[in-house]
Biotite code that builds the C-alpha atoms (Angstrom):
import biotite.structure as struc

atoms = struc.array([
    struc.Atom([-48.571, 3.523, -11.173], chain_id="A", res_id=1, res_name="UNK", atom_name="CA", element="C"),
    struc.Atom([-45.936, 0.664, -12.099], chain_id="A", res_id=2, res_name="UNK", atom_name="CA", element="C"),
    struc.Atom([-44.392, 3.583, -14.479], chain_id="A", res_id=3, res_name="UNK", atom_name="CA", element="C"),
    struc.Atom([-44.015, 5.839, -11.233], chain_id="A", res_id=4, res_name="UNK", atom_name="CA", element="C"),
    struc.Atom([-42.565, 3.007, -9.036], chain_id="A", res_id=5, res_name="UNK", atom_name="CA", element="C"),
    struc.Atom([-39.955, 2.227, -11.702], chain_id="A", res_id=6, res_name="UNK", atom_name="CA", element="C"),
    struc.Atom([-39.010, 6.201, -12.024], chain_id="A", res_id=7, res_name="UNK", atom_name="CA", element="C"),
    struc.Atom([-38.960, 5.794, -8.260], chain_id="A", res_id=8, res_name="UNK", atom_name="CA", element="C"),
    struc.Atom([-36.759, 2.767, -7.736], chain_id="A", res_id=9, res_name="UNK", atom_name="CA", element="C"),
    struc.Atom([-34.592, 4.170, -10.390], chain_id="A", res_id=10, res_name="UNK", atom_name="CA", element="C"),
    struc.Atom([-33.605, 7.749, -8.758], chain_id="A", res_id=11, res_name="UNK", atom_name="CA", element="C"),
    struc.Atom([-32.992, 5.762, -5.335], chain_id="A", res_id=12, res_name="UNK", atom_name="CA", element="C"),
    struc.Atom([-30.666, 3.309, -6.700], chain_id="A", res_id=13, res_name="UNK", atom_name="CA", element="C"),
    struc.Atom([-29.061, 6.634, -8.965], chain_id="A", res_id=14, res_name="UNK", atom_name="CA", element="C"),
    struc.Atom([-28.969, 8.616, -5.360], chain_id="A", res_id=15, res_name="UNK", atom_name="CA", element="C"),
    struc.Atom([-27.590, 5.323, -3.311], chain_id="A", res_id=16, res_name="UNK", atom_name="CA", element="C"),
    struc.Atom([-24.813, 5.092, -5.850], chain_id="A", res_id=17, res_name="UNK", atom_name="CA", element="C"),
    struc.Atom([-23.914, 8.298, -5.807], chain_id="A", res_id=18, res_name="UNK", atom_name="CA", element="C"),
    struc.Atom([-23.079, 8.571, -2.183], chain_id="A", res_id=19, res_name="UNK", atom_name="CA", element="C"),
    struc.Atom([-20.709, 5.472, -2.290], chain_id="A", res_id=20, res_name="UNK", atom_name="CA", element="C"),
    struc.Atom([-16.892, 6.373, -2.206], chain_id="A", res_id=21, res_name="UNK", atom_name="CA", element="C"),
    struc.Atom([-14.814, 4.916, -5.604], chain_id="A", res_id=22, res_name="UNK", atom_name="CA", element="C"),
    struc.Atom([-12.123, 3.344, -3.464], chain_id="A", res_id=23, res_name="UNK", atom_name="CA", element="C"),
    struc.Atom([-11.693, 1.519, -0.218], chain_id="A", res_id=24, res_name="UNK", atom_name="CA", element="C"),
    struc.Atom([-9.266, 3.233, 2.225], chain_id="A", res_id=25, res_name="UNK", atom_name="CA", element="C"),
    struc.Atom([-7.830, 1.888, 5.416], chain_id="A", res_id=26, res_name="UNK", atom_name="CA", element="C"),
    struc.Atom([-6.578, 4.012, 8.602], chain_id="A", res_id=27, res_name="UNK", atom_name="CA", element="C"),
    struc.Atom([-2.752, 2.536, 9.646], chain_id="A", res_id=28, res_name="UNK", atom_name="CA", element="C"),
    struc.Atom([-1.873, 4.002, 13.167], chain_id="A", res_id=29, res_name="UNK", atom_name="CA", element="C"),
    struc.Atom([1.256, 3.538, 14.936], chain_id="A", res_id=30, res_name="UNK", atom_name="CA", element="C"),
    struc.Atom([2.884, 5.262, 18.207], chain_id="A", res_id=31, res_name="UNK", atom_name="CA", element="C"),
    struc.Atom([4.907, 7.530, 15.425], chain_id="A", res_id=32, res_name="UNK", atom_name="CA", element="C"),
    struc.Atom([1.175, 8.745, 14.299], chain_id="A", res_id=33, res_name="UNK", atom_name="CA", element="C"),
    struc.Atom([-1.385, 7.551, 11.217], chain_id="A", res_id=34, res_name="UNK", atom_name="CA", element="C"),
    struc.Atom([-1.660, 7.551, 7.426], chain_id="A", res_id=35, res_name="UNK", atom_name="CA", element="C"),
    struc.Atom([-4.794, 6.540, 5.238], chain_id="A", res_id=36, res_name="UNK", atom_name="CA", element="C"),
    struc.Atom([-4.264, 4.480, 2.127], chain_id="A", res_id=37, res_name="UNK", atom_name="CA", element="C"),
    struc.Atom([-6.443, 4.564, -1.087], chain_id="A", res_id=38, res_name="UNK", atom_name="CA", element="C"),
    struc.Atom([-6.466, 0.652, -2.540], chain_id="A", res_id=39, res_name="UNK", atom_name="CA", element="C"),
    struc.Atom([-6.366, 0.137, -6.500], chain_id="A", res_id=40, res_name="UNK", atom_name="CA", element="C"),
    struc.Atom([-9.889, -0.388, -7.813], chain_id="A", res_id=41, res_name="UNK", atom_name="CA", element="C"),
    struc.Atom([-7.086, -2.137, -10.747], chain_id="A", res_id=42, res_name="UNK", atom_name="CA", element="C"),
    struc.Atom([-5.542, -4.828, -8.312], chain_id="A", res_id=43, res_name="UNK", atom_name="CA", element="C"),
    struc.Atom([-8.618, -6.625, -6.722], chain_id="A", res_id=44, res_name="UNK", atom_name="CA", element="C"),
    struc.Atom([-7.493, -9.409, -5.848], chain_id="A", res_id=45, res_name="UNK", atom_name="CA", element="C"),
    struc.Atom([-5.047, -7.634, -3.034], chain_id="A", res_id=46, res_name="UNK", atom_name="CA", element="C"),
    struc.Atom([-7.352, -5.008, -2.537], chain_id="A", res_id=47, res_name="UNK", atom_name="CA", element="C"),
    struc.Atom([-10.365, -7.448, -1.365], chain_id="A", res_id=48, res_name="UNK", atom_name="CA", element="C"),
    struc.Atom([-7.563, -10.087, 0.463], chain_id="A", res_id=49, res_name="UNK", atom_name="CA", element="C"),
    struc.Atom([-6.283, -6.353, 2.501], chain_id="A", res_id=50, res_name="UNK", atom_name="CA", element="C"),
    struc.Atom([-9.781, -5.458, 3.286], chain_id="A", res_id=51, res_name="UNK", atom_name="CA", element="C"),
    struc.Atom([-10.412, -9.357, 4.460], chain_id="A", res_id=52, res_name="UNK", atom_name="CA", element="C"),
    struc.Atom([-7.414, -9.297, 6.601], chain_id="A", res_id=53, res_name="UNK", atom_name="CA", element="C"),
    struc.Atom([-8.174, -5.636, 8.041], chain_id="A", res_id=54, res_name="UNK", atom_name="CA", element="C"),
    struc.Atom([-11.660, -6.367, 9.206], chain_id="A", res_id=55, res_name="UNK", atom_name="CA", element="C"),
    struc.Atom([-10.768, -9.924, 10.765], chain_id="A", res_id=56, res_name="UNK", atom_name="CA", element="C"),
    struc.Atom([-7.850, -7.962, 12.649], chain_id="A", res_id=57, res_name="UNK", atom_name="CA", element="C"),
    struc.Atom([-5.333, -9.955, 11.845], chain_id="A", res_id=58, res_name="UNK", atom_name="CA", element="C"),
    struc.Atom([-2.687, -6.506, 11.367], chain_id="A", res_id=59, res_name="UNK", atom_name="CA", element="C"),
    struc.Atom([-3.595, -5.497, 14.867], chain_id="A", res_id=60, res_name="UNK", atom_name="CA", element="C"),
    struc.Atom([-0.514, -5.753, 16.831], chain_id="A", res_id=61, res_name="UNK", atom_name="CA", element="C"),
    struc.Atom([1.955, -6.804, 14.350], chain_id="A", res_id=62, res_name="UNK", atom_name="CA", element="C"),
    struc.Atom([5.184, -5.055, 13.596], chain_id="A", res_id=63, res_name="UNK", atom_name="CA", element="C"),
    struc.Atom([6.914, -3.320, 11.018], chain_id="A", res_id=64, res_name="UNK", atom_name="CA", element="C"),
    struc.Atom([9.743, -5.444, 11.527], chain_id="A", res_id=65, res_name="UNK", atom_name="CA", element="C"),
    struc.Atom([11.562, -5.006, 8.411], chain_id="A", res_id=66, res_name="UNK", atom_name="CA", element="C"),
    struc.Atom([12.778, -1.562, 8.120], chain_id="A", res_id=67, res_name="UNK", atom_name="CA", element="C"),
    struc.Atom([15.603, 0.118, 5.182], chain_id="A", res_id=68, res_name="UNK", atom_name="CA", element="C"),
    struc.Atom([16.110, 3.787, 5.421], chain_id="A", res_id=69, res_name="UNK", atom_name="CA", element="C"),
    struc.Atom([15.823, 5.103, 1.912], chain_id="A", res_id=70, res_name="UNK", atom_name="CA", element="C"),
    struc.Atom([13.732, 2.009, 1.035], chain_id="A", res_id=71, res_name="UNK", atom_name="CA", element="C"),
    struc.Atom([11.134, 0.787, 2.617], chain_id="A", res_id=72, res_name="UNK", atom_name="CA", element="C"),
    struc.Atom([9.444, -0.524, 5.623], chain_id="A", res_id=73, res_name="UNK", atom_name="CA", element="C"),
    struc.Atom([7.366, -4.096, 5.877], chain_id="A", res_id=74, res_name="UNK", atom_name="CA", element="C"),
    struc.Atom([5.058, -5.078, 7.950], chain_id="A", res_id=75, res_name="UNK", atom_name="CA", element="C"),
    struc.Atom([2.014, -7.766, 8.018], chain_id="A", res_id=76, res_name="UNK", atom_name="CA", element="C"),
    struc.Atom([3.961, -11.008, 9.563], chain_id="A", res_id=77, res_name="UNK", atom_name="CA", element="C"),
    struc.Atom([1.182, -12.851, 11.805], chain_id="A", res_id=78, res_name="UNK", atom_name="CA", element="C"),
    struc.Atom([4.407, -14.124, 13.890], chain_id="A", res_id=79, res_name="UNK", atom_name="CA", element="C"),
    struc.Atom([5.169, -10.447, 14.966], chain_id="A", res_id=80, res_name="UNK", atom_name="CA", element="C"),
    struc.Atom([2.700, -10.196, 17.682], chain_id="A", res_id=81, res_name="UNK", atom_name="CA", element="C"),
    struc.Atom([4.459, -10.504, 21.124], chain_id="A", res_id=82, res_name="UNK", atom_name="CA", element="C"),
    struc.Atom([7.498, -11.606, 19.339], chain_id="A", res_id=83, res_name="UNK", atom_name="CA", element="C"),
    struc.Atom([10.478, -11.619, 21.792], chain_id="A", res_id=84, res_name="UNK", atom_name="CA", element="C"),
    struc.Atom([12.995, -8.361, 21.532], chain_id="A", res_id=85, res_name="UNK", atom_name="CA", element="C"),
    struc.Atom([15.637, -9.469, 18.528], chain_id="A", res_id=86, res_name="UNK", atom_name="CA", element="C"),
    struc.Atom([13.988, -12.737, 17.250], chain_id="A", res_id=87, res_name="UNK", atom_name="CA", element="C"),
    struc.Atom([14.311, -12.492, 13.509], chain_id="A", res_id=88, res_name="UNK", atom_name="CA", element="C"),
    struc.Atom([10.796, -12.019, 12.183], chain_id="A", res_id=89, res_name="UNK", atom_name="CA", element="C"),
    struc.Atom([9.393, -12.376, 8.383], chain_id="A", res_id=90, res_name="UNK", atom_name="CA", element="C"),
    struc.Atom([8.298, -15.705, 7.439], chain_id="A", res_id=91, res_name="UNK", atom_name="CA", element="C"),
    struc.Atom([5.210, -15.503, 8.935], chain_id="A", res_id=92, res_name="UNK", atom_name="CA", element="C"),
    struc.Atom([2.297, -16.270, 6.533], chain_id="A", res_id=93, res_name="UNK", atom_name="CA", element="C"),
    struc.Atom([-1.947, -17.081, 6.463], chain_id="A", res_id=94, res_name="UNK", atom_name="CA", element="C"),
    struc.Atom([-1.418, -20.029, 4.379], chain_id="A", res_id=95, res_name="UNK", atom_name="CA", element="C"),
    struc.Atom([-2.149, -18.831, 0.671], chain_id="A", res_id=96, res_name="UNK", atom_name="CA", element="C"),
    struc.Atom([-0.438, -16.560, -1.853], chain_id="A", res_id=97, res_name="UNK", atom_name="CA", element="C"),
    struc.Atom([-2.519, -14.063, -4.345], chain_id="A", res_id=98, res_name="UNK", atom_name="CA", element="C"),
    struc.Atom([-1.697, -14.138, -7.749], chain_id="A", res_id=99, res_name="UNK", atom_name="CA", element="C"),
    struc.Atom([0.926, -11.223, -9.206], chain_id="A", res_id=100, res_name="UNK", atom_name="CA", element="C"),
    struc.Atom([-1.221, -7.851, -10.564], chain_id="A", res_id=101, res_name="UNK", atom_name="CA", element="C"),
    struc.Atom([0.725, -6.191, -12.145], chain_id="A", res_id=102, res_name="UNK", atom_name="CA", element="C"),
    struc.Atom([-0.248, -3.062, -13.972], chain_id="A", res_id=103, res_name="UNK", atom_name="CA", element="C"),
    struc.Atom([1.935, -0.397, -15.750], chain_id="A", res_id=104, res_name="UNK", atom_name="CA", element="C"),
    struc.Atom([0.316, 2.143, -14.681], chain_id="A", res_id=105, res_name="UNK", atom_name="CA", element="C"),
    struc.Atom([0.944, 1.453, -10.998], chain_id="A", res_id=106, res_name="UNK", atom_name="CA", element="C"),
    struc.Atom([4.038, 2.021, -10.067], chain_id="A", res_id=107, res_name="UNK", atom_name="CA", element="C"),
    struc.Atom([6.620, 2.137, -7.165], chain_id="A", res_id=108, res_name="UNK", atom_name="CA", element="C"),
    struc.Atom([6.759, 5.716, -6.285], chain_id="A", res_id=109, res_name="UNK", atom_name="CA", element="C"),
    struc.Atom([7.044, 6.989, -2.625], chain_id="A", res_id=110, res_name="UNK", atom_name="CA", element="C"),
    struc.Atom([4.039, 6.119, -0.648], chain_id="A", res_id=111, res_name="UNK", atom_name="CA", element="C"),
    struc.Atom([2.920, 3.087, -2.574], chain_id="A", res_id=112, res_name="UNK", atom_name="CA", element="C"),
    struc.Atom([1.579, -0.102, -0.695], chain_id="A", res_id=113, res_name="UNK", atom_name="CA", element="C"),
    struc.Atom([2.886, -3.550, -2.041], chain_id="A", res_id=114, res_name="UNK", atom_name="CA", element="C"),
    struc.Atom([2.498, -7.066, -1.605], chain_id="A", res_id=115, res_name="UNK", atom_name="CA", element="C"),
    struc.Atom([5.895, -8.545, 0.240], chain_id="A", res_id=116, res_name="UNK", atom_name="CA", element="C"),
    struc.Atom([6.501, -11.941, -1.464], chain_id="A", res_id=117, res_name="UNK", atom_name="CA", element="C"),
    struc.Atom([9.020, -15.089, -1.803], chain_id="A", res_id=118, res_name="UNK", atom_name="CA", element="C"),
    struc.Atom([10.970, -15.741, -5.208], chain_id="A", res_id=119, res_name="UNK", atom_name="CA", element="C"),
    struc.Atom([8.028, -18.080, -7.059], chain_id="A", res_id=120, res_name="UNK", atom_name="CA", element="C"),
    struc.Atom([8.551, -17.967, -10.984], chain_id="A", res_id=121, res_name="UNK", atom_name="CA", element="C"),
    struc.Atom([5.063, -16.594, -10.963], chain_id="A", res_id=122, res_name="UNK", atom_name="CA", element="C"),
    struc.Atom([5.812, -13.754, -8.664], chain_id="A", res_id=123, res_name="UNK", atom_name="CA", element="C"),
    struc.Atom([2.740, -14.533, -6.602], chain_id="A", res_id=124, res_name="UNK", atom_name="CA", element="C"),
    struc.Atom([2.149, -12.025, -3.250], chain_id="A", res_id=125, res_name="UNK", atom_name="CA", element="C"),
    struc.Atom([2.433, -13.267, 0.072], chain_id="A", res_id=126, res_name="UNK", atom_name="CA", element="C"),
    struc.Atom([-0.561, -13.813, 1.535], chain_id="A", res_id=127, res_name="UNK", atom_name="CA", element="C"),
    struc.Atom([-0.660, -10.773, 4.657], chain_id="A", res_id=128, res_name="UNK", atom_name="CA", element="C"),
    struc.Atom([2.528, -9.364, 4.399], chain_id="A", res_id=129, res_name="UNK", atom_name="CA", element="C"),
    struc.Atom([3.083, -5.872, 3.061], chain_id="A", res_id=130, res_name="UNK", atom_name="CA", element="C"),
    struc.Atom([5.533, -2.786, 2.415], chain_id="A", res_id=131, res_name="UNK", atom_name="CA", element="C"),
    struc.Atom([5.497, 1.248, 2.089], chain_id="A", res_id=132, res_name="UNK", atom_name="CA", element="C"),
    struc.Atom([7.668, 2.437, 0.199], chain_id="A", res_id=133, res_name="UNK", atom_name="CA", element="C"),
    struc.Atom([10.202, 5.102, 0.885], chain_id="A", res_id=134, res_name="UNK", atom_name="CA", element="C"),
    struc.Atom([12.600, 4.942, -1.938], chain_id="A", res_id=135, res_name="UNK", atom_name="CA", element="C"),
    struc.Atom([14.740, 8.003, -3.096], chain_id="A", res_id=136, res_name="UNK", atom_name="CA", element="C"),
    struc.Atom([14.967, 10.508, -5.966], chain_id="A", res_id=137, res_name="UNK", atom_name="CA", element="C"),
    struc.Atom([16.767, 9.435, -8.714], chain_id="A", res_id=138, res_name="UNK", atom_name="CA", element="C"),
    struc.Atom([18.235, 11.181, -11.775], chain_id="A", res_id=139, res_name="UNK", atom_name="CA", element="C"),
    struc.Atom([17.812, 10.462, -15.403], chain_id="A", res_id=140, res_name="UNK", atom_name="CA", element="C"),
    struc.Atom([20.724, 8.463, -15.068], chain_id="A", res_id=141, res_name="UNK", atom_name="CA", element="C"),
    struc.Atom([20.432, 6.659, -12.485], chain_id="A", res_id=142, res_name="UNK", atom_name="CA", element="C"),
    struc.Atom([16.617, 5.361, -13.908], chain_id="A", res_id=143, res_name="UNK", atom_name="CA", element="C"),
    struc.Atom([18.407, 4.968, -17.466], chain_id="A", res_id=144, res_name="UNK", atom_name="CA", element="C"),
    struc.Atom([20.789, 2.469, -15.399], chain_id="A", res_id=145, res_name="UNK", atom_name="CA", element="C"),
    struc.Atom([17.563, 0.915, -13.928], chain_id="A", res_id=146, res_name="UNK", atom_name="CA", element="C"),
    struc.Atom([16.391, 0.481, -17.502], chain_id="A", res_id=147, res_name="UNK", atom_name="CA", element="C"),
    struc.Atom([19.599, -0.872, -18.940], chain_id="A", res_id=148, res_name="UNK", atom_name="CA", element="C"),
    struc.Atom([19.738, -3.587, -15.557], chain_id="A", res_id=149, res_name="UNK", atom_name="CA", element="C"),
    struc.Atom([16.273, -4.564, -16.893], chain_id="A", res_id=150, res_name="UNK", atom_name="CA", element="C"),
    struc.Atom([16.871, -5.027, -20.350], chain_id="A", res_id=151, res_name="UNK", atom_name="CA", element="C"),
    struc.Atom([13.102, -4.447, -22.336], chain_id="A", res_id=152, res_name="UNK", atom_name="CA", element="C"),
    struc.Atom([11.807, -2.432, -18.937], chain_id="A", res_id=153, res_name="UNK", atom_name="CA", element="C"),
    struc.Atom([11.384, 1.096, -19.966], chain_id="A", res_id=154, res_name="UNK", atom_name="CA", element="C"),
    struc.Atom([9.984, 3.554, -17.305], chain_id="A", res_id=155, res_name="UNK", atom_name="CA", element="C"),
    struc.Atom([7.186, 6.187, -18.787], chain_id="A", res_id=156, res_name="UNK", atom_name="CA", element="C"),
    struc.Atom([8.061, 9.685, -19.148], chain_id="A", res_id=157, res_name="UNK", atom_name="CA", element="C"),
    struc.Atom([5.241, 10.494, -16.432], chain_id="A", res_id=158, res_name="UNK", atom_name="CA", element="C"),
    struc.Atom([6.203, 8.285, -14.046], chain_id="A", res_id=159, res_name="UNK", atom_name="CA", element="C"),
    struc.Atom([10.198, 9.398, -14.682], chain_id="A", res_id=160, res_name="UNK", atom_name="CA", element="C"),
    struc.Atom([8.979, 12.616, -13.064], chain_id="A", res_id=161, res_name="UNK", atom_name="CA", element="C"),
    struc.Atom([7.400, 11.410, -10.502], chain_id="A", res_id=162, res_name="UNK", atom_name="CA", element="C"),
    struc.Atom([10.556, 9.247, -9.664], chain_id="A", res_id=163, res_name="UNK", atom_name="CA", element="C"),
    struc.Atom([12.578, 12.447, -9.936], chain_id="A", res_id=164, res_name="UNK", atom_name="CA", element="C"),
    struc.Atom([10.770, 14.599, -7.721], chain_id="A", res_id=165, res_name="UNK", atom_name="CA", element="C"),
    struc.Atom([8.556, 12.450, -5.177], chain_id="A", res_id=166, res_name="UNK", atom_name="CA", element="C"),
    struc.Atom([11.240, 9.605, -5.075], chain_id="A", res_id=167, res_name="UNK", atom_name="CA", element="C"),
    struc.Atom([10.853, 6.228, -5.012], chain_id="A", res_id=168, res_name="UNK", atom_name="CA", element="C"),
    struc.Atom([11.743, 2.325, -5.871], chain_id="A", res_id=169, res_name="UNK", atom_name="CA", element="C"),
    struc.Atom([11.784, 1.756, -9.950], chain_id="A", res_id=170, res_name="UNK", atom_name="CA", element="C"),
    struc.Atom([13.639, -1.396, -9.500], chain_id="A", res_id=171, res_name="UNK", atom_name="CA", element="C"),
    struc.Atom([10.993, -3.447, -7.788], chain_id="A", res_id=172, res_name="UNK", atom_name="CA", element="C"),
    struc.Atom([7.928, -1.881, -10.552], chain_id="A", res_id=173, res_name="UNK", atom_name="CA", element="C"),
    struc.Atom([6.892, -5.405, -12.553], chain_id="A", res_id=174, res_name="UNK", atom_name="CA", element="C"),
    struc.Atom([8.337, -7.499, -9.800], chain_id="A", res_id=175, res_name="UNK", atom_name="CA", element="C"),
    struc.Atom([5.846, -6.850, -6.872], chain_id="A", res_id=176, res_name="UNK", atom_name="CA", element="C"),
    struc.Atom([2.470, -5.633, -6.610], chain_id="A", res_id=177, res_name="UNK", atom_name="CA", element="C"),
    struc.Atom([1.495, -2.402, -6.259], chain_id="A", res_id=178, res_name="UNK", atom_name="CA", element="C"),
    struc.Atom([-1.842, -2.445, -4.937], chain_id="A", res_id=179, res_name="UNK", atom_name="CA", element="C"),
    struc.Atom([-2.631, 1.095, -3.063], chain_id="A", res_id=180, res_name="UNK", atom_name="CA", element="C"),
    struc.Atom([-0.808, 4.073, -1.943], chain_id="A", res_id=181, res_name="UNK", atom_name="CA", element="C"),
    struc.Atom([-0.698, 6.573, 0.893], chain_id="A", res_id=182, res_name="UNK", atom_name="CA", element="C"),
    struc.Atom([-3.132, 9.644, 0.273], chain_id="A", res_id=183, res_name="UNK", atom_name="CA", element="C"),
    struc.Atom([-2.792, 11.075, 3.891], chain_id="A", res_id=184, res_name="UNK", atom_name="CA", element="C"),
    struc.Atom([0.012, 10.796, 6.087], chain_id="A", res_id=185, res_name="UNK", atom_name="CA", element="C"),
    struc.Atom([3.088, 10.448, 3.673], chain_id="A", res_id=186, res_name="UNK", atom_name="CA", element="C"),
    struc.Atom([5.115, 11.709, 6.761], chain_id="A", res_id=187, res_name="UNK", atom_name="CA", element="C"),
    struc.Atom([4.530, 8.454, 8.659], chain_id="A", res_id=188, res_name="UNK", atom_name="CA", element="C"),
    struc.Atom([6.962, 6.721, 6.671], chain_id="A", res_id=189, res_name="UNK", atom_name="CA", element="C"),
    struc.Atom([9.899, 8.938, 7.273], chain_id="A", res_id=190, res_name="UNK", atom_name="CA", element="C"),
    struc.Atom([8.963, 8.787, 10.526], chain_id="A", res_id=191, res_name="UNK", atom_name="CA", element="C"),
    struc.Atom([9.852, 5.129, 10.994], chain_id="A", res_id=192, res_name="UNK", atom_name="CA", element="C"),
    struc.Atom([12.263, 4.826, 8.478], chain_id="A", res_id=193, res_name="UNK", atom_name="CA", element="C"),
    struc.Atom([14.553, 6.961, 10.891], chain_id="A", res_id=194, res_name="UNK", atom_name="CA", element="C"),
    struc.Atom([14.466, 4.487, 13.877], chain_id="A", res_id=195, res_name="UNK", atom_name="CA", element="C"),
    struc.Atom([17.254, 2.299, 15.049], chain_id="A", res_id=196, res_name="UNK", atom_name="CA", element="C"),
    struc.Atom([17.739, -0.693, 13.904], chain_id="A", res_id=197, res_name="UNK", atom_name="CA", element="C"),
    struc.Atom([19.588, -4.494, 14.135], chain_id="A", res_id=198, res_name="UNK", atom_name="CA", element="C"),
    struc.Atom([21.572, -6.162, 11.649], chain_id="A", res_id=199, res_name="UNK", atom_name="CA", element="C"),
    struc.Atom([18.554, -7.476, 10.742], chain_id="A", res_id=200, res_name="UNK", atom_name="CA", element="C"),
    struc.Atom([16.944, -4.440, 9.921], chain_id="A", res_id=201, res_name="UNK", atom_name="CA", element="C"),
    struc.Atom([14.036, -4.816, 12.378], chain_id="A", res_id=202, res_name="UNK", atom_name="CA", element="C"),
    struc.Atom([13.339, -1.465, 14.660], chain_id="A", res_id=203, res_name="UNK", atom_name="CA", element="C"),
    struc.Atom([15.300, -2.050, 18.300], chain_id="A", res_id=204, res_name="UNK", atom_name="CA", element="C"),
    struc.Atom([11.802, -0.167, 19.631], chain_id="A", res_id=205, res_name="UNK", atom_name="CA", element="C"),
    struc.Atom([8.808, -1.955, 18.034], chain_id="A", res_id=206, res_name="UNK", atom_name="CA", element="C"),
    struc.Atom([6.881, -0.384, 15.635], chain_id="A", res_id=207, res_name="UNK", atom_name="CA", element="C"),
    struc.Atom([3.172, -1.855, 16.331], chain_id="A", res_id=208, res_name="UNK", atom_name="CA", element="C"),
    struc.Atom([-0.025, -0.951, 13.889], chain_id="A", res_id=209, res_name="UNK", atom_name="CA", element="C"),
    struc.Atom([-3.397, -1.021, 14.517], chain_id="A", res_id=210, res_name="UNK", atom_name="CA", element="C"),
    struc.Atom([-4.963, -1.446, 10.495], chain_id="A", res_id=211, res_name="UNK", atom_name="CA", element="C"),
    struc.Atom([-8.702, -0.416, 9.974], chain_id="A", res_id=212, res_name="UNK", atom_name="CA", element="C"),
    struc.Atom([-11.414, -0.096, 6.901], chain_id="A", res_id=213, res_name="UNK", atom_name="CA", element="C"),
    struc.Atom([-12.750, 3.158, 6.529], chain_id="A", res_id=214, res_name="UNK", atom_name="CA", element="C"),
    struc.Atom([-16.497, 3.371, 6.605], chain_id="A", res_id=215, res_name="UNK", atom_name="CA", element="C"),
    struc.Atom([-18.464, 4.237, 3.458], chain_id="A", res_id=216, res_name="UNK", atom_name="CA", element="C"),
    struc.Atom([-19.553, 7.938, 4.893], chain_id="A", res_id=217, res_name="UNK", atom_name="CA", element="C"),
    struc.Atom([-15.955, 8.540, 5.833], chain_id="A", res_id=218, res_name="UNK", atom_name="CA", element="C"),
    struc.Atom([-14.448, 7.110, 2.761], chain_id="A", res_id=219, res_name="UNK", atom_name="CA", element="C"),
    struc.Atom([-16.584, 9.755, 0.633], chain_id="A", res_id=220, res_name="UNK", atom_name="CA", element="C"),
    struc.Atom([-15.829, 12.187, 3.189], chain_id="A", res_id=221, res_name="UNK", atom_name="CA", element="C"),
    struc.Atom([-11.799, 11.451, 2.651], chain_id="A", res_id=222, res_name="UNK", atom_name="CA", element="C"),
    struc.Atom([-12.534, 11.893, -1.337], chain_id="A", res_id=223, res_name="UNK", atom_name="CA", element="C"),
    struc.Atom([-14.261, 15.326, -1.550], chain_id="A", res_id=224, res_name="UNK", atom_name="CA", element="C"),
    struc.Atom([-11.274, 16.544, 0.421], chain_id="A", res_id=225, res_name="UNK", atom_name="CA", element="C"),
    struc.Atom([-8.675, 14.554, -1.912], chain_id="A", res_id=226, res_name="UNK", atom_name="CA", element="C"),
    struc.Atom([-11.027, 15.734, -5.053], chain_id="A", res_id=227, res_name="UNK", atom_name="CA", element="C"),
    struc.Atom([-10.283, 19.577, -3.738], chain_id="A", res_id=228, res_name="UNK", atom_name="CA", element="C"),
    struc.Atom([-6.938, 19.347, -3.419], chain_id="A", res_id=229, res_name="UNK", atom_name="CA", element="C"),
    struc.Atom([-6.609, 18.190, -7.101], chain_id="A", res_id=230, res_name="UNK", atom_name="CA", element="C"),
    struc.Atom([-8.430, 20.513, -8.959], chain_id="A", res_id=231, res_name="UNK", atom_name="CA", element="C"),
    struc.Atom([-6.809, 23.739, -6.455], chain_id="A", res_id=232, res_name="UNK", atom_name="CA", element="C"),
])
């Protein structure tokens, strides 16, 4: 009977594990519409302070105040909510930094979610705020130049491609986190990299976000679609 119980427990706890997603996603939705971001199972640190941040609500009603065509656009700043039209916006902060994770297999490419951060010799993240990026497409030469800026950096031949095609920021790779990246909704980004903005680069029409965790069933949900669409 013990023997049956065990063979038992063991096929639940096979069946309950099977049903749970292999990332955490979040939903960001703004008036110019919604993407869903996968975070790195290889950055935990950012990926658990995100999910922290996201369920305590603290992104709700912020801006993306910082916005570059052909860049990027930031968001996360605690002092964004109800800020007054034009007030220059960005030092905001939760009181703590997490520790630089950097990995080179994560990379800078369009889409990507970073950690925004101050110049510390240890390159540690800010605490909440946050960019997508937009970046461009570059040529070989122009990513040769990146590696010749950077002295020892050299940029895989994979993620080259990816650089060349998709687009992106090679620059900032080694310098900030990279700790998820968009796998619905790349659009979104375009979207409100086209707005207006001051000489300060934040939008003259503010850019709000609501930020929420996907649920488990929805997560796995999200992944059997994003599973389909690799191996078609």
């Amino acid at each position: 009977m013990k023997y049956l119980l065990t063979i038992c427990l063991s096929l639940f706890l096979l069946n309950v594990s099977a049903k749970k997603p292999t990332h955490q996603y979040v939903r960001v939705s703004t008036s110019f519409g919604e993407c869903v971001i996968k975070l790195y199972n290889e950055t935990p640190l950012h990926r658990d302070n995100f999910i922290k941040l996201a369920k305590k609500g603290v992104y709700d009603g912020t801006l993306f105040h910082r916005v570059i065509k052909d860049f990027m656009i930031q968001g996360g700043d605690p002092d964004s909510k109800n800020a007054e039209a034009g007030k220059l916006l960005g030092e905001g902060d939760v009181g703590y930094t997490v520790p630089a994770e950097f990995n080179d297999s994560l990379f800078h490419k369009k889409g990507v979610l970073a950690a925004a951060r101050e110049d510390n010799p240890d390159k540690a993240s800010s605490g909440c705020q946050f960019y997508l990026v937009q970046g461009k497409v570059f040529t070989d030469e122009q990513l040769d130049a990146v590696e010749t800026k950077r002295l020892k950096f050299k940029i895989p031949a994979a993620q080259r491609k990816v650089y060349k095609t998709l687009g992106g920021t090679p620059h900032l790779d080694r310098n900030y986190t990279a700790y998820g990246e968009i796998v619905q909704g790349l659009e979104l980004i375009d979207a409100i990299a086209a707005v207006v903005t001051d000489p300060n680069n934040r939008p003259l029409t503010n850019v709000s976000m609501t930020v929420k965790v996907l649920k488990k069933r929805e997560a796995k949900k999200l992944e059997k679609i994003l599973n389909k669409r690799k191996s078609a």
